[in-house]
N, C-alpha and C positions, 0 to 999 in steps of 0.2 A: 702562431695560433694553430696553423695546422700540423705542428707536429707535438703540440699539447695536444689536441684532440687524440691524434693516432697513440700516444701513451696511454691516454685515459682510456680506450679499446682495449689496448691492450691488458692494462690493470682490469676491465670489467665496469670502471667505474661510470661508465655511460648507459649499462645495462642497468646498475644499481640507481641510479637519479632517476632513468624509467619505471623503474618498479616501483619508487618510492613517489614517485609523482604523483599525485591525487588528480594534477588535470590528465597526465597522461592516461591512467587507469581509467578517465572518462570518454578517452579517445578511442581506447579499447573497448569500451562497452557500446558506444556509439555504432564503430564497426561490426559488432557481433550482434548487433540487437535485434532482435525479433520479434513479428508482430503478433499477438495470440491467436488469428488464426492458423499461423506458421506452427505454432507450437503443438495446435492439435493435434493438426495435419498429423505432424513427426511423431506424436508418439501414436497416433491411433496406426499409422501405416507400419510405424517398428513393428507395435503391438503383434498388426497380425501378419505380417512376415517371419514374427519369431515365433508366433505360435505355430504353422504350417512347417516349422523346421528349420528356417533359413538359418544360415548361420552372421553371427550378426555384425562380420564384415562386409559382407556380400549384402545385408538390408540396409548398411549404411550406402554402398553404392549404388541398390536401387533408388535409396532417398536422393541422392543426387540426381537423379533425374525426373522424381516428383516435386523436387523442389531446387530447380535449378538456378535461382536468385541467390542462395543458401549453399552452391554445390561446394566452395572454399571451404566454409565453414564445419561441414560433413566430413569433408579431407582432410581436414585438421582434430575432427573425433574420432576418426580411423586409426592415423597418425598413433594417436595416444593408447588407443586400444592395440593398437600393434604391438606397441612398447609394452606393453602387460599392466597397461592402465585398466581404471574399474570404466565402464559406461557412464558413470553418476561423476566421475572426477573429469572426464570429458564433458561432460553436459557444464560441468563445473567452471572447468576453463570457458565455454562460451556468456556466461552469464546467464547459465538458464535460470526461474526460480528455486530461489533458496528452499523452497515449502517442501522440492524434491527430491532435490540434488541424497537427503540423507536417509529417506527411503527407497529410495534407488538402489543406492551404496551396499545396504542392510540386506535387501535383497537380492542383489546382485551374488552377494557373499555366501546368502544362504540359500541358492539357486533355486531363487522363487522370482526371477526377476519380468520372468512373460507375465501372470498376473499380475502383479505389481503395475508394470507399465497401460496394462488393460485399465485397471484401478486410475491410474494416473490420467489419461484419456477420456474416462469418461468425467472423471472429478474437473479437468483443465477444461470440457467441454460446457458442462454446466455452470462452473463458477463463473466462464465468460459471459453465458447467457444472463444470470443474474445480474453482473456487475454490470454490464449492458444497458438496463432496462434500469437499474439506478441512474447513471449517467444521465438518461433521456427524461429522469421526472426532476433529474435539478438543472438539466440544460437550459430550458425556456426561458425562466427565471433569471437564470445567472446575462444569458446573454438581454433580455430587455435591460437588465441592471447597467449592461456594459455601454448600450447605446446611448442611454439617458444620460449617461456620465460624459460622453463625447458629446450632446447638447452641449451642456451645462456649459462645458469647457468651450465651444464654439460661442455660445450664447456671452463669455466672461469674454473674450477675446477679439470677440467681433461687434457684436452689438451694446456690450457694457459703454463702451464708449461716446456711443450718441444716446444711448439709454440715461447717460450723468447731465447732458448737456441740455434735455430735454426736462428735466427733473429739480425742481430748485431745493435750496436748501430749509424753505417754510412749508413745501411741499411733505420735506424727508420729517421735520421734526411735527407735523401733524399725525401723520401715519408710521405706529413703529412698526408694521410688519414690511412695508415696502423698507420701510431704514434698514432691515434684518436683512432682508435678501438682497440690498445693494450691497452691506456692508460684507456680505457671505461671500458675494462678487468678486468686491473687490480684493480682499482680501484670500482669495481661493486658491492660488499658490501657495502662500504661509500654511495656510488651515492644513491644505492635504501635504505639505512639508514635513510638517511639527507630526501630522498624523501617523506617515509613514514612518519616519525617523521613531516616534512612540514605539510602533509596531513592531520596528524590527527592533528596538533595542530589546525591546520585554522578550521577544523569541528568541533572540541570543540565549539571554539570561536563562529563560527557562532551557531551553538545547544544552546549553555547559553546565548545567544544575544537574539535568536527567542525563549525559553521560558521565559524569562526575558518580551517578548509582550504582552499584553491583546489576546483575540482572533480575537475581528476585526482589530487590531493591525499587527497579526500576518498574518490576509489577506491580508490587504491592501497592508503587506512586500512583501509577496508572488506574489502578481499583479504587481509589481514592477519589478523582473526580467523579463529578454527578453522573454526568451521559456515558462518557470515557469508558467507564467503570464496567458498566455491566454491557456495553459492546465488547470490550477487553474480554472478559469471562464468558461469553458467548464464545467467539475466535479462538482462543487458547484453548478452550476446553475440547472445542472441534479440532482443533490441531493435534493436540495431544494426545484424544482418541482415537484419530483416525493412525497416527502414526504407531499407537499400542496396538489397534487390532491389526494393520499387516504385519506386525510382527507375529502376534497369538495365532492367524493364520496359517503360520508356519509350524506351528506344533512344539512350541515354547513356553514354557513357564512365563509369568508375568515378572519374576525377580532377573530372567534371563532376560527379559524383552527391555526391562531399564538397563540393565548393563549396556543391551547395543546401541541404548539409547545414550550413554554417553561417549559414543564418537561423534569426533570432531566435525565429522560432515553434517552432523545433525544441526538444527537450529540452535542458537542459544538460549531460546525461552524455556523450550523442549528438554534441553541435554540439564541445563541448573534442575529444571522440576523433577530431572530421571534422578537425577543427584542427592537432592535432596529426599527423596523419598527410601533410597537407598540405606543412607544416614541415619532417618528414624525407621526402618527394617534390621538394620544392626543394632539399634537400643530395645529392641521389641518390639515397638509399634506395629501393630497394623497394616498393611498398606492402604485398606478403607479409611482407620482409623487417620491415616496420614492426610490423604486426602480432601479428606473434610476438616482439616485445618489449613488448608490454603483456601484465602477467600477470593483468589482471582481465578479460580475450577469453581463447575456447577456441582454443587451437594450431590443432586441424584447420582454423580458420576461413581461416586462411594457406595453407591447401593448395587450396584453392578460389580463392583468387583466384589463387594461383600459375597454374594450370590457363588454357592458352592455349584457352577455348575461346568463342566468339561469345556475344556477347552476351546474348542472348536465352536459350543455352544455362544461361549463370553466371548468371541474373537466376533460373530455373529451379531448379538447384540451392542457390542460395542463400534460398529461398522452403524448399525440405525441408529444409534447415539449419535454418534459423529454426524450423522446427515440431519437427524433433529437439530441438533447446535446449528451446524450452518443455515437450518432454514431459519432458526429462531433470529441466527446473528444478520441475515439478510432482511426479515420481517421487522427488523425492527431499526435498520436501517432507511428501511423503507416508510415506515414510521417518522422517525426523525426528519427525511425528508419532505414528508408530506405537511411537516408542522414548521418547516424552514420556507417553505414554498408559500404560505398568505405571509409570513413577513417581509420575505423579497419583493412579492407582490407590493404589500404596502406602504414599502420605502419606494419602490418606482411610481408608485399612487403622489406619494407626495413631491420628489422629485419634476412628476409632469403638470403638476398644479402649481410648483414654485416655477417654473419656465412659463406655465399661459400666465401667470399673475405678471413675472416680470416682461413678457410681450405688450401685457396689454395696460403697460405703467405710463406708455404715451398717453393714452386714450382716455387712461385715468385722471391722470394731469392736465388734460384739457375739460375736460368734465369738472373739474374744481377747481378750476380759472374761470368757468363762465358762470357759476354758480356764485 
């Protein structure tokens, strides 16, 4: 065995089964992983060490020491940048987000990468705070939900049993709603069995259906559902803009800003939408005109680049676009949560009235033995 293994070194092939490993790629993200306030930290401290001049081997070594839980993982973005790596394919290798890794890259290239990263900092700052403050209006909820459910199971497992014993059977066929919540009882394994096993098969199905999509494929599915739909269009249309106007920032045509939008480092939602729009720019179209026939981008986004105005002007307004979208795509997440939140509520309603009812099923049953 061990001198299969030492061949298999030698061929690579031990390097190839890790690469190709999907848990092991999980192992790796594990070790590298970061927590968002780590994230802002770094780029806000990059930020202004690189604007004051530093050069940005020597800020990665200060980050080493503002962020010494992390100082490996720094030594190893130096490492790559040594080599004559980009900063965005280093960040790459760590598993930072996707959302940046390819405006980075863009700007890195077109040495505009101090604003950018400024940009990146304060965007990674904010989005935390929102996403934050979502978390905390479906926490409550979620967690009474989780308690009730450990009753129940406590209640089927410990109490079911002198619950039956105490309960006859002209007791159960008088009254169906006690029949209902014995039988829910008893049977509370199978139910939540069949339930999950349900759940997960339908999420397979749908997961291998929607990668089985192209990726405009996979939008277009996505705009499709009710709710799904116009959060989708929300998000992408923010992504989209924001990643147009650091480009137009730099003093680039909008035909040149898709081009760099299709590199690889880019997102794939981002890089098909640069693509496609390219494709009807070579038959004539438009690029407004383009625009406003994709139905998972917001209309007004077309009125903006319609708008003959300078560059610098559209790279501007399309920066408070992007921050409209995100507020609208938060607003209305917030929304959704605020309308998910009475019906949590009133499954845990019903939940704690089906446990006092089956508590007080002795008390019951004694009261309709002496009557």
């Amino acid at each position: 065995m061990g001198n299969w293994i030492s061949s298999w070194k030698k061929q690579g092939l031990v390097t190839k089964l890790i690469n190709n490993s999907s848990f092991a790629k999980k192992i790796v993200q594990l070790r590298h992983s970061w927590s968002p306030q780590e994230y802002i930290l770094f780029f806000q401290t990059l930020y202004e060490l690189q604007k004051d001049g530093l050069a940005l081997n020597s800020s990665l070594h200060f980050l080493t020491i503002i962020l010494p839980q992390k100082a490996n993982d720094i030594k190893e973005m130096a490492q790559i940048i040594h080599k004559g790596g980009l900063l965005a394919t280093a960040l790459d290798h760590l598993n930072f987000p996707k959302r940046y890794i390819g405006r980075l890259a863009l700007a890195q290239k077109s040495s505009f990468l101090i604003p950018c990263l400024g940009q990146v900092s304060q965007e990674e700052s904010y989005r935390q705070k929102t996403f934050k403050h979502l978390k905390q209006l479906l926490c409550y909820p979620l967690i009474l939900l989780i308690i009730v459910s450990l009753i129940i199971f406590f209640v089927r497992w410990l109490l079911l049993p002198q619950l039956l014993n105490l309960i006859t059977a002209d007791i159960r066929q008088k009254h169906l709603l006690i029949n209902i919540l014995l039988f829910s009882l008893e049977e509370l394994p199978l139910i939540s069995g069949i339930s999950l096993l349900f759940a997960l098969i339908t999420a397979n199905l749908v997961f291998l259906y929607y990668r089985s999509l192209s990726t405009l494929s996979q939008l277009k599915w996505l705009h499709r559902l009710p709710i799904v739909g116009k959060l989708e269009e929300d998000y992408l249309s923010w992504q989209f803009t924001l990643e147009l106007s650091s480009l137009l920032e730099q003093g680039i045509s909008i035909k040149e800003a898709l081009d760099q939008l299709l590199e690889p480092s880019v997102r794939p939602s981002i890089r098909s939408i640069s693509h496609l729009l390219i494709q009807y720019s070579i038959k004539g179209i438009p690029i407004s005109q383009s625009l406003q026939s994709l139905p998972f981008l917001r209309q007004d986004l077309a009125l903006v680049i319609q708008k003959g105005d300078i560059l610098s002007q559209r790279a501007t307004k399309l920066r408070l676009l992007a921050d409209k979208y995100f507020s609208d795509f938060t607003q209305k997440c917030k929304r959704l949560i605020m309308f998910v939140q009475p019906l949590l509520f009133s499954i845990v309603a019903l939940l704690i009235m089906g446990i006092y009812l089956i508590l007080l099923m002795p008390m019951l049953t004694m009261l309709d033995q002496a009557m």
